[in-house]
C-alpha positions as CSV (number, residue, x, y, z in Angstrom):
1,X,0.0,0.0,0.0
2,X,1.3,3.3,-0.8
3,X,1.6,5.8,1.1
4,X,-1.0,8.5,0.2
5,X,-3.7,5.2,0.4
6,X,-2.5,5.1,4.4
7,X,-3.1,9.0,4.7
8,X,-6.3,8.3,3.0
9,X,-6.8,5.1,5.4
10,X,-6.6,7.7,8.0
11,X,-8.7,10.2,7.0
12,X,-10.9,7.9,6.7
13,X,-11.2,6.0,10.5
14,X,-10.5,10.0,12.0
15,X,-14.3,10.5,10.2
16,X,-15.3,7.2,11.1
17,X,-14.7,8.4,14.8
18,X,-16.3,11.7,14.4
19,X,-18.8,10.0,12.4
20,X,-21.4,11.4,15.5
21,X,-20.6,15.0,14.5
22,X,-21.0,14.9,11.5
23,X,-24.0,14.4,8.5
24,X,-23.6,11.9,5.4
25,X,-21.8,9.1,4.4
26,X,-18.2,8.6,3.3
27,X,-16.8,5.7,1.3
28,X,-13.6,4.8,1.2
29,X,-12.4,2.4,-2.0
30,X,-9.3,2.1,-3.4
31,X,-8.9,0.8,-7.4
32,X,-5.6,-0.4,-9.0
33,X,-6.3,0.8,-12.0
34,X,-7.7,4.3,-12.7
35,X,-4.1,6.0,-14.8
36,X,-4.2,3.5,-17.2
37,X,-8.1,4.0,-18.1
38,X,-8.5,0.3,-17.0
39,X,-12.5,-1.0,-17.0
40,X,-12.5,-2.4,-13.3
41,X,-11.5,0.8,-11.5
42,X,-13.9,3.8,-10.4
43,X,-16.4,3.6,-13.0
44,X,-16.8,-0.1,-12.6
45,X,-17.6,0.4,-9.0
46,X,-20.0,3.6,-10.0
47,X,-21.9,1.3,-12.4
48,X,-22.2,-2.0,-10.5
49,X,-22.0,-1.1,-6.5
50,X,-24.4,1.4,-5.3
51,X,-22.7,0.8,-2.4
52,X,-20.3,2.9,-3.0
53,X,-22.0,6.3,-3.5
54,X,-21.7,8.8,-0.8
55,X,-21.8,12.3,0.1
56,X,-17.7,13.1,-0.3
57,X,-15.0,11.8,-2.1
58,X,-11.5,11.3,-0.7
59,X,-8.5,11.2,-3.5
60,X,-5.2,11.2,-3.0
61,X,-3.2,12.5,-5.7
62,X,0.2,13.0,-5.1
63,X,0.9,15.8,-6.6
64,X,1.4,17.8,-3.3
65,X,0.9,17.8,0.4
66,X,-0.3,21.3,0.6
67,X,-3.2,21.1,-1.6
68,X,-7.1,20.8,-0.6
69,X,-9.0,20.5,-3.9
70,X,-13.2,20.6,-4.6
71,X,-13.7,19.2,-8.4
72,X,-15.0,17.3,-10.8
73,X,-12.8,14.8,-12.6
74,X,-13.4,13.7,-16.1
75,X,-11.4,12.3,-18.8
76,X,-10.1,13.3,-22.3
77,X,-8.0,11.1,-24.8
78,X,-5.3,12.6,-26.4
79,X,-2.4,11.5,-28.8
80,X,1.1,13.6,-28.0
81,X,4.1,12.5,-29.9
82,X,7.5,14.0,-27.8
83,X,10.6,12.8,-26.7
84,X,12.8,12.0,-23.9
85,X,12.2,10.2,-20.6
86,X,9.0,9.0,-19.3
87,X,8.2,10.0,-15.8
88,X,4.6,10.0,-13.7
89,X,3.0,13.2,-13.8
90,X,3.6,13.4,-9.8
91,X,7.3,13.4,-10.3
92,X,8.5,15.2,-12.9
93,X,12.1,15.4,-11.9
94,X,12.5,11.5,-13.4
95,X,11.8,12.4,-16.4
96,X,13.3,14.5,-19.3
């Protein structure tokens, strides 16, 4: 497990333990899949478990530590042709 899933692991049983204080329903899942558009990640759970709707969503990206973000996340397919090293998006330093 990596380490932003533990933070998120965390955040989840500190609302868990609050859960008195506070209105609507969090649900934690966790999907191997969702950078490489694969079909049994987010949207598979979305359109087969209605279990896991709830009032909030918790992602971790790792972009950065400082960073509290309310959005919408969608996706668009693109074709970019460009050279040098590949690196994750999150840590751009590895790459060229």
């Amino acid at each position: 497990m990596g380490r932003f899933s533990a933070v998120l692991l965390m955040a989840f049983f500190y609302l868990s333990e609050n859960r008195k204080r506070m209105k609507g329903e969090v649900v934690l899942t966790l999907v191997s899949d969702e950078e490489t558009g694969g079909k049994w990640g987010t949207s598979w759970l979305l359109d087969h478990v209605p279990e896991v709707f709830g009032d909030a969503v918790l992602n971790g990206e790792p972009s950065t530590c400082d960073l509290i973000n309310f959005s919408e996340k969608g996706q668009i397919w693109l074709e970019i042709i460009s050279r040098g090293k590949a690196a994750h998006g999150a840590y751009p330093p590895f790459g060229v």
